[in-house]
C-alpha positions in Angstrom: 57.9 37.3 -14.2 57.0 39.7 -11.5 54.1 40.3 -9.7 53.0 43.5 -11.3 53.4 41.4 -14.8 51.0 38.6 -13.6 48.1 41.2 -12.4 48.0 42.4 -15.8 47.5 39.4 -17.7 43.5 38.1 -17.7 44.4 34.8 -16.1 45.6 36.6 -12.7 42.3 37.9 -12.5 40.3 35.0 -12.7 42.3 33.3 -9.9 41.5 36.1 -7.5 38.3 36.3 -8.4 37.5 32.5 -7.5 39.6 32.5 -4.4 37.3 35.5 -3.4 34.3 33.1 -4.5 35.8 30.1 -2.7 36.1 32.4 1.0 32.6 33.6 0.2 31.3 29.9 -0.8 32.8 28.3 1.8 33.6 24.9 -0.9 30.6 22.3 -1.8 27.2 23.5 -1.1 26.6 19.6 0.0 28.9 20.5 3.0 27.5 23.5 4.6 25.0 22.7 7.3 24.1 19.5 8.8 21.1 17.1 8.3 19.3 15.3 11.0 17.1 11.6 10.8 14.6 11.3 13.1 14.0 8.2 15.3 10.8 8.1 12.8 11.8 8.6 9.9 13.9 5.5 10.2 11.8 3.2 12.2 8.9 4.0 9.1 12.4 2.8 6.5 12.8 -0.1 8.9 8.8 -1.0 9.2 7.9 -1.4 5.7 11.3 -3.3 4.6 10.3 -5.5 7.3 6.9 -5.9 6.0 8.3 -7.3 2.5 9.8 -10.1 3.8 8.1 -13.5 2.6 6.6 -15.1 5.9 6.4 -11.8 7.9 2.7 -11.9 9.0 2.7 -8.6 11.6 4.6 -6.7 13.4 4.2 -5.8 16.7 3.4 -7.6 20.0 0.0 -8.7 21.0 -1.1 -5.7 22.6 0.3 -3.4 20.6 -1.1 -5.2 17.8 -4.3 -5.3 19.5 -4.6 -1.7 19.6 -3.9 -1.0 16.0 -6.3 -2.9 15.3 -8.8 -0.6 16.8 -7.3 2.0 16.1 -7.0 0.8 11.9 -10.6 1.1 12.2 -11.6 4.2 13.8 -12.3 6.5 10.8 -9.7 8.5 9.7 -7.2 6.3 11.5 -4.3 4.9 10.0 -1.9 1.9 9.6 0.8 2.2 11.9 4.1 1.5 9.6 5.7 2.4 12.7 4.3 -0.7 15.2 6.9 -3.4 16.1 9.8 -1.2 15.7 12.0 0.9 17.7 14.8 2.8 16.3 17.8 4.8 18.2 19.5 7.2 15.6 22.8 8.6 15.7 24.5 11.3 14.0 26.1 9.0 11.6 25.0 5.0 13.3 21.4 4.0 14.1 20.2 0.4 15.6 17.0 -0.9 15.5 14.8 -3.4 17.5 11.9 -5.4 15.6 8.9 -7.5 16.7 7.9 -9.3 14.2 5.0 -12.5 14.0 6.2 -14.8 11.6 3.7 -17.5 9.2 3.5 -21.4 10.7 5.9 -23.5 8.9 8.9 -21.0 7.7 12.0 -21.4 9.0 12.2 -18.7 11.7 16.0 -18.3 11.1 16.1 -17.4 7.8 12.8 -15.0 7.9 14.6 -13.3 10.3 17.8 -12.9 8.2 16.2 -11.9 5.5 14.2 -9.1 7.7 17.8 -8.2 8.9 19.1 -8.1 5.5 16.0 -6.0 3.6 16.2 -3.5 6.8 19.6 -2.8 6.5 20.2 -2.3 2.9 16.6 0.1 3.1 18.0 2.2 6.3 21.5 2.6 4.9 20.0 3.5 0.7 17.9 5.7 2.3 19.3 7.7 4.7 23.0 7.2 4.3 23.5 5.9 7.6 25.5 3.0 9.3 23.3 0.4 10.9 25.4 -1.1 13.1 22.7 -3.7 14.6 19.1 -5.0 14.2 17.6 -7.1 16.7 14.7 -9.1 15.8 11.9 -10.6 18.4 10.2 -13.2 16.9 6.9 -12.8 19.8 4.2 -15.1 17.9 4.1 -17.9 15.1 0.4 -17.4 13.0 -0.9 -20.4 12.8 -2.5 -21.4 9.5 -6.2 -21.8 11.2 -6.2 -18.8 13.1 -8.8 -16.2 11.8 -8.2 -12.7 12.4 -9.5 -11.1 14.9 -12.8 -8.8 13.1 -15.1 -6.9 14.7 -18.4 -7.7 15.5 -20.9 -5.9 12.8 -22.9 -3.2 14.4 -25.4 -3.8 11.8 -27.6 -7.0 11.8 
């Protein structure tokens, strides 16, 4: 067959009409542009997985934890999902540091692998990226007769 025969069958057509979609399309839609995580987004993944793990108790250090207190009761403040954790994203890898307080009596070790563990599978579901570490700061133990710290009652 020759080339005038093939423009005149229907099937020729359709062929140049979705190579002229495909150079207008550039391919998958999925492809064209980029996306960007923020440092946030991921440390708020990364704070509540944490937060699930049995014998988790806080995150944060002392002072920090100090000051959400304060500010967790200051109306129209909120919990900070964010406190204990620090995230550095990537365009494709993201690592993570966590302060964590863990309960009197559980074995440190595995809390912390299991923190490690729910992080990981949470950040990489959710956002599609490689977490290629997760350090974990284990800065208090909460003992099991240690009250929390409430504020005084302004009314008598």
């Amino acid at each position: 067959m020759t080339d005038t025969e093939e423009r005149g069958k229907p099937g020729a057509v359709r062929a140049t009409e979705s190579s002229a979609q495909s150079k207008r399309g550039g391919g998958d839609p999925g492809s064209r542009g980029r996306t960007t995580i923020a440092d946030g987004v991921v440390e708020k993944i990364a704070g509540l997985a944490a937060r699930e793990v049995p014998g988790v108790h806080a995150m944060g250090t002392g002072i920090s934890r100090t000051f959400g207190a304060v500010r967790d009761r200051v109306p129209g403040g909120a919990a900070a999902v964010t406190r204990g954790v620090k995230a550095e994203v990537g365009e494709v890898q993201a690592a993570l540091d966590l302060d964590i307080v863990v309960e009197y009596g559980l074995p440190i070790a595995e809390v912390a692998r299991g923190v490690r563990e729910n992080v990981i599978t949470a950040v990489e579901r959710m956002t599609g990226l490689e977490v290629v570490e997760v350090n974990i700061a284990v800065g208090d133990v909460k003992l099991p007769d240690e009250e929390e710290a409430e504020p005084e009652s302004r009314i008598q």
